[in-house]
PDB file of N, CA, C and O in Angstrom:
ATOM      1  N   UNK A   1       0.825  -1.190   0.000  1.00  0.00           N
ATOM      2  CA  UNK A   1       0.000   0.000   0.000  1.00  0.00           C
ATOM      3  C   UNK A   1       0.875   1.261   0.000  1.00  0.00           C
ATOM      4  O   UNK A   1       0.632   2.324  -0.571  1.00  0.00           O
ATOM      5  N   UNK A   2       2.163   0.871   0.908  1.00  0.00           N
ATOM      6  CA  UNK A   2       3.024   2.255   0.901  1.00  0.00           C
ATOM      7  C   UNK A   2       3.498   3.023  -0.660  1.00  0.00           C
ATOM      8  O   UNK A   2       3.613   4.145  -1.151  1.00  0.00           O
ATOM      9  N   UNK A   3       3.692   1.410  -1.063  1.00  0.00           N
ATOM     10  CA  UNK A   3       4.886   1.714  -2.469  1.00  0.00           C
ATOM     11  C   UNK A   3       3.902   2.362  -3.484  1.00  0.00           C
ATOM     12  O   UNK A   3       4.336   3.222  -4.250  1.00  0.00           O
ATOM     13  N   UNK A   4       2.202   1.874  -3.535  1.00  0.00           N
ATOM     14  CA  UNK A   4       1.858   2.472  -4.401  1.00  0.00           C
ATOM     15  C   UNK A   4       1.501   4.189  -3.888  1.00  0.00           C
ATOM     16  O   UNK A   4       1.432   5.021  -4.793  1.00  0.00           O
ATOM     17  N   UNK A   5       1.315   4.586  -2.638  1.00  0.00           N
ATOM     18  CA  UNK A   5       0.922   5.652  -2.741  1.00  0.00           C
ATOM     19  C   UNK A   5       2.193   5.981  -2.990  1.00  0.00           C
ATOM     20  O   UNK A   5       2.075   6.777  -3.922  1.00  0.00           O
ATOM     21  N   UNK A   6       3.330   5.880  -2.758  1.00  0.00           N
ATOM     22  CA  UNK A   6       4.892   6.902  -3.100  1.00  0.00           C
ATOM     23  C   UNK A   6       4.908   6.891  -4.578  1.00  0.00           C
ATOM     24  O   UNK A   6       5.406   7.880  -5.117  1.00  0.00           O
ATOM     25  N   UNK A   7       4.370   5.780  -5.455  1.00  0.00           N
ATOM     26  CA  UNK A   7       4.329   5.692  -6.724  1.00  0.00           C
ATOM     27  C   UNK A   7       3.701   6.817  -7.487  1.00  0.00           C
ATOM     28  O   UNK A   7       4.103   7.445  -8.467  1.00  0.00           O
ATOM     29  N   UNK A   8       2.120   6.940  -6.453  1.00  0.00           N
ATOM     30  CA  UNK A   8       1.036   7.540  -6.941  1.00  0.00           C
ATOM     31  C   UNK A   8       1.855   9.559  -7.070  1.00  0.00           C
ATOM     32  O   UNK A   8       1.857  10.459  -7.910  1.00  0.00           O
ATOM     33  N   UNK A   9       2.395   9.344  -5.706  1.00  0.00           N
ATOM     34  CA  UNK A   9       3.155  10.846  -5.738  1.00  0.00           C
ATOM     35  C   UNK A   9       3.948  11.073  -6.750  1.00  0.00           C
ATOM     36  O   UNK A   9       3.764  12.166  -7.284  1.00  0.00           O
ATOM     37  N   UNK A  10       4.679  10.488  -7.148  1.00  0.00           N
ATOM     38  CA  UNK A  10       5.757  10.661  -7.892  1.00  0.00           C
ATOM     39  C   UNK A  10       5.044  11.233  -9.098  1.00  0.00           C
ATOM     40  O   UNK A  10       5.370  12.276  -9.665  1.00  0.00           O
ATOM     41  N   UNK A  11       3.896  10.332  -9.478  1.00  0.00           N
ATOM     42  CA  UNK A  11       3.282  10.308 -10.658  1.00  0.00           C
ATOM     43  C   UNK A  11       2.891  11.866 -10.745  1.00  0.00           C
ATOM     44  O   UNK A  11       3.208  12.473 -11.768  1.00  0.00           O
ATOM     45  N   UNK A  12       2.242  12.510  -9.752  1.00  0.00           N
ATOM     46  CA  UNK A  12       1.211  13.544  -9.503  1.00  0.00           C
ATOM     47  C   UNK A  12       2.393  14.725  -9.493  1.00  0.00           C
ATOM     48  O   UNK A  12       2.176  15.776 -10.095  1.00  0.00           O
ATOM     49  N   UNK A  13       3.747  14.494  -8.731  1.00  0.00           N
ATOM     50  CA  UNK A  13       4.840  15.248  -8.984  1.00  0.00           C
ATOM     51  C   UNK A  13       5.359  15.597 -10.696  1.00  0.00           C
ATOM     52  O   UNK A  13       5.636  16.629 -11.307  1.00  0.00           O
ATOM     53  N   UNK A  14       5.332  14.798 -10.884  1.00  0.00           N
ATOM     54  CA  UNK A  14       5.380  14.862 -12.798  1.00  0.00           C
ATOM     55  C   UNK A  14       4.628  15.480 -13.351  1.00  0.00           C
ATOM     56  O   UNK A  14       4.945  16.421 -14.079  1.00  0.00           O
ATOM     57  N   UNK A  15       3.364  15.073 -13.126  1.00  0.00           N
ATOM     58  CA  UNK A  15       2.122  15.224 -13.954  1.00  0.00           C
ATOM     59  C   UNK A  15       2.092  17.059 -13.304  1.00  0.00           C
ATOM     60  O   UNK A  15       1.259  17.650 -13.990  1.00  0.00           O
ATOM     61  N   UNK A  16       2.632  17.885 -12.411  1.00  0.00           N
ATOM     62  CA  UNK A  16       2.699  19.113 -11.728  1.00  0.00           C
ATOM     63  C   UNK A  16       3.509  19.563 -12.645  1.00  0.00           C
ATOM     64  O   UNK A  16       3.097  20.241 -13.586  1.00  0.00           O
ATOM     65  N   UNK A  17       4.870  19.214 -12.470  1.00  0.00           N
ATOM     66  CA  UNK A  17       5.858  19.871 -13.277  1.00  0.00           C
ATOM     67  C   UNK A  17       6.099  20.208 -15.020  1.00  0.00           C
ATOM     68  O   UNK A  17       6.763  20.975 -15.717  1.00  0.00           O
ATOM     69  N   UNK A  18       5.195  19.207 -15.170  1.00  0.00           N
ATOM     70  CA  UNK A  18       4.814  19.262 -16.950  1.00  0.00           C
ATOM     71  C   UNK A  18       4.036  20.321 -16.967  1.00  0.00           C
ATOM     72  O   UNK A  18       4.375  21.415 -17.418  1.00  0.00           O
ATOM     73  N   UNK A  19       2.480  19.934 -16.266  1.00  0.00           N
ATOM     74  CA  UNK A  19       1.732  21.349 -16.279  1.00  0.00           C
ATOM     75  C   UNK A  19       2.377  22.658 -16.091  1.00  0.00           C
ATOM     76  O   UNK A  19       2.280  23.596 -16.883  1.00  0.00           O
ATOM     77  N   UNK A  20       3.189  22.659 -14.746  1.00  0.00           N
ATOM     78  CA  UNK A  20       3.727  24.146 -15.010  1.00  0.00           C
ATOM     79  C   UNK A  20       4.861  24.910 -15.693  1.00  0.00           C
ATOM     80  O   UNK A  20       5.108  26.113 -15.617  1.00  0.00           O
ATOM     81  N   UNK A  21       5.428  24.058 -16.303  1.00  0.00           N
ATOM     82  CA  UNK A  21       6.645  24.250 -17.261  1.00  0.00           C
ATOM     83  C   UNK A  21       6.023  25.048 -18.159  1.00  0.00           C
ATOM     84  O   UNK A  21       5.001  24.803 -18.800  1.00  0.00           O
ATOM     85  N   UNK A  22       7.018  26.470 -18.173  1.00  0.00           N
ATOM     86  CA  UNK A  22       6.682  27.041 -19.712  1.00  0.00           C
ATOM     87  C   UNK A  22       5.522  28.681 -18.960  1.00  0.00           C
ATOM     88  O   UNK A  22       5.319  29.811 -19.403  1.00  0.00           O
ATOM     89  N   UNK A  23       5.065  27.970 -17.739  1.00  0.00           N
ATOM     90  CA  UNK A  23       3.637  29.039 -17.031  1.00  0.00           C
ATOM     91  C   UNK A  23       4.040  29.848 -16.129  1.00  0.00           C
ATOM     92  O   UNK A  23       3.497  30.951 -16.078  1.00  0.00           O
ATOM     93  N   UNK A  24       5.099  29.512 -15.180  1.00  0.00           N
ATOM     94  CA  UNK A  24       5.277  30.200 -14.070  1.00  0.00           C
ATOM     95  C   UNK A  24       6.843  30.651 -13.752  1.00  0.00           C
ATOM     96  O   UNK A  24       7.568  30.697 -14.746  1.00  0.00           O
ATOM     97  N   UNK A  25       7.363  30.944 -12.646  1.00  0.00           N
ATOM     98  CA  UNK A  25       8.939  31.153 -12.786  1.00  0.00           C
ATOM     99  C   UNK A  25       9.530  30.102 -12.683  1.00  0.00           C
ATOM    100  O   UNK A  25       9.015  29.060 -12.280  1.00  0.00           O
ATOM    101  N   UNK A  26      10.810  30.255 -13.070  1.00  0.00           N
ATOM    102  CA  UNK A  26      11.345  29.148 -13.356  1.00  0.00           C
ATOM    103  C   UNK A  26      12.164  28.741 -12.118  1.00  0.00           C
ATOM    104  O   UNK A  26      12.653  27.616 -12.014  1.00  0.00           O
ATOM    105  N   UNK A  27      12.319  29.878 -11.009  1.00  0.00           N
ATOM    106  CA  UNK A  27      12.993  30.000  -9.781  1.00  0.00           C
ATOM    107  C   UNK A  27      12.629  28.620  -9.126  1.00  0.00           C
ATOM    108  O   UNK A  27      13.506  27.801  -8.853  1.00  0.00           O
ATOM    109  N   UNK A  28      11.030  28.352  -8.839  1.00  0.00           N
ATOM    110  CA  UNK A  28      10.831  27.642  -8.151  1.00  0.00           C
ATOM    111  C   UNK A  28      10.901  25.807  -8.843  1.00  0.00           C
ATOM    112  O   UNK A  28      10.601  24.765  -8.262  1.00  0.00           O
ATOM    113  N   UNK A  29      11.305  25.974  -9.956  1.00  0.00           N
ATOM    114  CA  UNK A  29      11.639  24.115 -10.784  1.00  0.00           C
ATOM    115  C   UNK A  29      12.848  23.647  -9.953  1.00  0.00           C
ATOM    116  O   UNK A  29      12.857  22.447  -9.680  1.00  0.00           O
ATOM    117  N   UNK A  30      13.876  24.406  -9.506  1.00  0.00           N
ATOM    118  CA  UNK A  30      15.187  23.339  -9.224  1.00  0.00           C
ATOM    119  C   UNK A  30      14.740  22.514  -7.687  1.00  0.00           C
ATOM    120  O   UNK A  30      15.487  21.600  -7.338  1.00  0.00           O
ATOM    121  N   UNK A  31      13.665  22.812  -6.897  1.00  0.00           N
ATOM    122  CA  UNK A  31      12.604  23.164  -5.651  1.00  0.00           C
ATOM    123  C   UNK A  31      12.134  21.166  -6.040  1.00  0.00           C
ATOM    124  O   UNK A  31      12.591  20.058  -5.758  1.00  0.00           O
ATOM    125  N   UNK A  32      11.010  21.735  -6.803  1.00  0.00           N
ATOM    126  CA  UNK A  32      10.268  20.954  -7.307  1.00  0.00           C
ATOM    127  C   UNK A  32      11.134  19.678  -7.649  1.00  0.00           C
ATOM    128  O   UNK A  32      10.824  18.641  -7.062  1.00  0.00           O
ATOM    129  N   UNK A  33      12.124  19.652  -8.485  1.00  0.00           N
ATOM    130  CA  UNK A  33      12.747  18.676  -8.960  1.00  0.00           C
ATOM    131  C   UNK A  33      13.565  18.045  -7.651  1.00  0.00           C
ATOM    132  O   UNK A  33      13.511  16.832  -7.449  1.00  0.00           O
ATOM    133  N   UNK A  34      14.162  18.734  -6.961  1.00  0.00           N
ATOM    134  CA  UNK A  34      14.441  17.723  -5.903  1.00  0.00           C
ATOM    135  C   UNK A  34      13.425  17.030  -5.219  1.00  0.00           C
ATOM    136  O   UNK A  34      13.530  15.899  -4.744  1.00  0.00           O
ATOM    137  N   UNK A  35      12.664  17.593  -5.198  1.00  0.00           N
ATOM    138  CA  UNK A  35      11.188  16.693  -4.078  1.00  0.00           C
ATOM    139  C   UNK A  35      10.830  15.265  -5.197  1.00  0.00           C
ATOM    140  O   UNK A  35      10.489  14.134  -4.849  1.00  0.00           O
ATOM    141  N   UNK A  36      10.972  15.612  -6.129  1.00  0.00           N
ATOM    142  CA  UNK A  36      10.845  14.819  -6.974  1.00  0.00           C
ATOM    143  C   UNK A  36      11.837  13.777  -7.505  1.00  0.00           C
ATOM    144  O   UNK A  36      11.586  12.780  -8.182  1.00  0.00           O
ATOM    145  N   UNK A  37      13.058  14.237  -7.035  1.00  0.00           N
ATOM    146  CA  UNK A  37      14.120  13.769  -7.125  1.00  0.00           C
ATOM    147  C   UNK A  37      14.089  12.438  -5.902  1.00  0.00           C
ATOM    148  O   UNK A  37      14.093  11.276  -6.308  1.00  0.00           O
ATOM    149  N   UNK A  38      14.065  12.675  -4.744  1.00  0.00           N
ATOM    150  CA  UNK A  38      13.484  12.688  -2.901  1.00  0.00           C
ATOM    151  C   UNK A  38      12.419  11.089  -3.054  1.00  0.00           C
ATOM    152  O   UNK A  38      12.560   9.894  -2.794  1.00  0.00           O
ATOM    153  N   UNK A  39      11.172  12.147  -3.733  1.00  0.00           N
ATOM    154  CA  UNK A  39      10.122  10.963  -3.781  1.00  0.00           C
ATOM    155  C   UNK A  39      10.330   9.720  -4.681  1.00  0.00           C
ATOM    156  O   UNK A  39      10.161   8.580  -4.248  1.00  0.00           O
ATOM    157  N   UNK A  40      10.668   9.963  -5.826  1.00  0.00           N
ATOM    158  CA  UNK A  40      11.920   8.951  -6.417  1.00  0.00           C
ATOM    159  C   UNK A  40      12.325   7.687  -5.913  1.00  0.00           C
ATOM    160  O   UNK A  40      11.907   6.536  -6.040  1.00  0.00           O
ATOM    161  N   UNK A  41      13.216   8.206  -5.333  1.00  0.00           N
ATOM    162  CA  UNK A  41      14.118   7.664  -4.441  1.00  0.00           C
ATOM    163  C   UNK A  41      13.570   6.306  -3.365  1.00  0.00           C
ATOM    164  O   UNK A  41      13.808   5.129  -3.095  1.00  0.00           O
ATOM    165  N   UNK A  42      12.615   7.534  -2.988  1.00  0.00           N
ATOM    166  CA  UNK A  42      11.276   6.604  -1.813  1.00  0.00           C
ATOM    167  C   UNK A  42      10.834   5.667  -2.748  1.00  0.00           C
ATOM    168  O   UNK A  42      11.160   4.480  -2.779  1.00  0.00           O
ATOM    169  N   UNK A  43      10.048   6.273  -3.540  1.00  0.00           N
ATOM    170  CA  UNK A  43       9.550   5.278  -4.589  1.00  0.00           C
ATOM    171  C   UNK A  43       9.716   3.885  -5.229  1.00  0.00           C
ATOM    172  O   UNK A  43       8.939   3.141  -5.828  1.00  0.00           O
ATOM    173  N   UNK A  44      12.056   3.741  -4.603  1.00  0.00           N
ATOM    174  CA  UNK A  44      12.513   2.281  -5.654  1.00  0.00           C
ATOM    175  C   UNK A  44      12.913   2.968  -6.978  1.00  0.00           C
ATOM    176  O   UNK A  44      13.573   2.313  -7.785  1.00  0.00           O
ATOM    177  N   UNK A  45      12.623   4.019  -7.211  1.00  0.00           N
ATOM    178  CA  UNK A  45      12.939   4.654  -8.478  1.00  0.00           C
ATOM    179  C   UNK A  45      14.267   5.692  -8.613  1.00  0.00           C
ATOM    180  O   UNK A  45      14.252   6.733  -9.270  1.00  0.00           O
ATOM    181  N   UNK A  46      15.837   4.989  -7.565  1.00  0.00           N
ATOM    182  CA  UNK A  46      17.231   5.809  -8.035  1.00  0.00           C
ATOM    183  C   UNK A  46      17.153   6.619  -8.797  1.00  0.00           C
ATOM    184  O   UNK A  46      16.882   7.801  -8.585  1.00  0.00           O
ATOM    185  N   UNK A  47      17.395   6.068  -9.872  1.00  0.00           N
ATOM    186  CA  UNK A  47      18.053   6.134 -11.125  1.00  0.00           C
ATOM    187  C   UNK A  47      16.961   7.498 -11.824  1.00  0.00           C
ATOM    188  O   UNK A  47      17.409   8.546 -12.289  1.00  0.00           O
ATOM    189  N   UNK A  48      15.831   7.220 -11.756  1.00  0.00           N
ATOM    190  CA  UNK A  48      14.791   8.580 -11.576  1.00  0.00           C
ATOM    191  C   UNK A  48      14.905   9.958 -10.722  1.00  0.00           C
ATOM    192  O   UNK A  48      14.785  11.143 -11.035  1.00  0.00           O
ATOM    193  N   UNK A  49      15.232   9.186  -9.333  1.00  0.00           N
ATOM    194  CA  UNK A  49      15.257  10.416  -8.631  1.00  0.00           C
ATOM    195  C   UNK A  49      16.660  10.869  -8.978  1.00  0.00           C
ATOM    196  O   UNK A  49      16.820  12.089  -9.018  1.00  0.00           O
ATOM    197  N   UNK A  50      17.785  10.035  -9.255  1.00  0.00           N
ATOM    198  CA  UNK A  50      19.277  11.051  -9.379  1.00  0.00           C
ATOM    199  C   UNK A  50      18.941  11.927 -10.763  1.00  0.00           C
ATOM    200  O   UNK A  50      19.263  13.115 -10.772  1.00  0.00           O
ATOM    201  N   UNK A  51      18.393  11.429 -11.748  1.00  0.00           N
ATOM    202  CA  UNK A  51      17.996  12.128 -13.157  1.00  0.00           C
ATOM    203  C   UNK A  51      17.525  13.512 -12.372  1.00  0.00           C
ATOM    204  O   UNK A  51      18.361  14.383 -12.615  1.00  0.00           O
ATOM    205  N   UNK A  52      16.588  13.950 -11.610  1.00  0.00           N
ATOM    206  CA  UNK A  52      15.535  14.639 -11.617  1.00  0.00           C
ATOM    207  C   UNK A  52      16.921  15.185 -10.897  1.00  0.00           C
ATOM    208  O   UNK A  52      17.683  15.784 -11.655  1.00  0.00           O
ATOM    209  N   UNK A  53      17.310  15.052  -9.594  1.00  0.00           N
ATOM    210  CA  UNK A  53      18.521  15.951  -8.918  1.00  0.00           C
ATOM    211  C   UNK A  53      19.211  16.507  -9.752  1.00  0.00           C
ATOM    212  O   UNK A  53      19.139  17.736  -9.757  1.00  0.00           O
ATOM    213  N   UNK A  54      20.015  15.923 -10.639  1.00  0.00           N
ATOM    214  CA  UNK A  54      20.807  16.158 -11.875  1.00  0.00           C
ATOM    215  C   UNK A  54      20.132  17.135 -12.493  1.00  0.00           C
ATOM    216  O   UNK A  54      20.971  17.859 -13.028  1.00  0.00           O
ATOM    217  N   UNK A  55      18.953  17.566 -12.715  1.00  0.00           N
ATOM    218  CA  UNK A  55      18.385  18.903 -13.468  1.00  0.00           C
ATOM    219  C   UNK A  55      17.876  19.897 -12.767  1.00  0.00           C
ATOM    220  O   UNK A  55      17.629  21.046 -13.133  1.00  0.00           O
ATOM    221  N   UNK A  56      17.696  19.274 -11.495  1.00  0.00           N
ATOM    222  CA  UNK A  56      17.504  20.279 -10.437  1.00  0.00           C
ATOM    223  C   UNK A  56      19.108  21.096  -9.902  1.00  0.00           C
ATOM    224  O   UNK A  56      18.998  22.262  -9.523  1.00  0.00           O
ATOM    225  N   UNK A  57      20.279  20.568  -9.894  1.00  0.00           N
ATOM    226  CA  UNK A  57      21.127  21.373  -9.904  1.00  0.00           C
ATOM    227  C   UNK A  57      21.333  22.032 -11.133  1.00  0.00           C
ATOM    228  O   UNK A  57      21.012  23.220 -11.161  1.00  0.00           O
ATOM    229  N   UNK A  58      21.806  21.514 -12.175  1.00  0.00           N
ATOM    230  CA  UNK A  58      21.477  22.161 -13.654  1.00  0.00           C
ATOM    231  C   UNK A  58      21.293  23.232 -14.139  1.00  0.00           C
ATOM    232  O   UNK A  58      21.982  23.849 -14.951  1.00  0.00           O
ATOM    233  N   UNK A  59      20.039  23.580 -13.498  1.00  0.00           N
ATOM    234  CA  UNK A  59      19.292  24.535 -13.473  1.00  0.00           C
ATOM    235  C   UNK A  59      18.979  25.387 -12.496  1.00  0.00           C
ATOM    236  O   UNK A  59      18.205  26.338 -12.608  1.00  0.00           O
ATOM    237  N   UNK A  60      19.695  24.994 -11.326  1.00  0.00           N
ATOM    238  CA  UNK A  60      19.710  26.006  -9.805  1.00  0.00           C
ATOM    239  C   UNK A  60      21.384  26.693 -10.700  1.00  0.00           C
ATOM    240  O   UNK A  60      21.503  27.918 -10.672  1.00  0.00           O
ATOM    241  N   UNK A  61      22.473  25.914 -11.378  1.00  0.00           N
ATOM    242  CA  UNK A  61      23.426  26.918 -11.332  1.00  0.00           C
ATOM    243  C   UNK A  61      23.839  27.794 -12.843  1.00  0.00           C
ATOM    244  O   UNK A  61      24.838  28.287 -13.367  1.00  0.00           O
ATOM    245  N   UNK A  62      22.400  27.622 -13.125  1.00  0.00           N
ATOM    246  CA  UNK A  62      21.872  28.647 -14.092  1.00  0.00           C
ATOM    247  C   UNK A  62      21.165  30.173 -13.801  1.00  0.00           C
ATOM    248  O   UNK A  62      21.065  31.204 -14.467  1.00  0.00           O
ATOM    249  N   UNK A  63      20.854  29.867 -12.822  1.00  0.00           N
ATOM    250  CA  UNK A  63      20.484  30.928 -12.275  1.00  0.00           C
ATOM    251  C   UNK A  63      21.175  31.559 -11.286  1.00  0.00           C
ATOM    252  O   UNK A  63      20.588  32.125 -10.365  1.00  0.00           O
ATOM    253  N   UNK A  64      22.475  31.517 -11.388  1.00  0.00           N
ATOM    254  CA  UNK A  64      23.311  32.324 -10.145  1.00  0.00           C
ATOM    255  C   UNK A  64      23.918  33.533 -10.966  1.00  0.00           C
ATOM    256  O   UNK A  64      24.614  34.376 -10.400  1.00  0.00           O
TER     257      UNK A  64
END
């Protein structure tokens, strides 16, 4: 029951960040992508969550 609700997040984390890509500032994506990076992780899904970290720094040292 755990794995699918961490699944279900992850999913709903995605399905967030697509929607707001492109709509809002971009300040708050490197934010987002670690939680997503985080829930990932929880999820059984590494290799997902290091991807998502990996663009969440990326893009935090784009903006300095």
């Amino acid at each position: 029951m755990l794995a699918m609700r961490r699944a279900n997040g992850v999913r709903h984390l995605r399905q967030a960040l697509a929607a707001y890509q492109g709509r809002g500032p971009v300040v708050d994506r490197p934010l987002w992508l670690a939680l997503l990076g985080e829930a990932s992780s929880q999820a059984g899904q590494p290799e997902a969550g290091l991807t998502a970290l990996d663009e969440a720094v990326t893009l935090a040292a784009t903006m300095e």
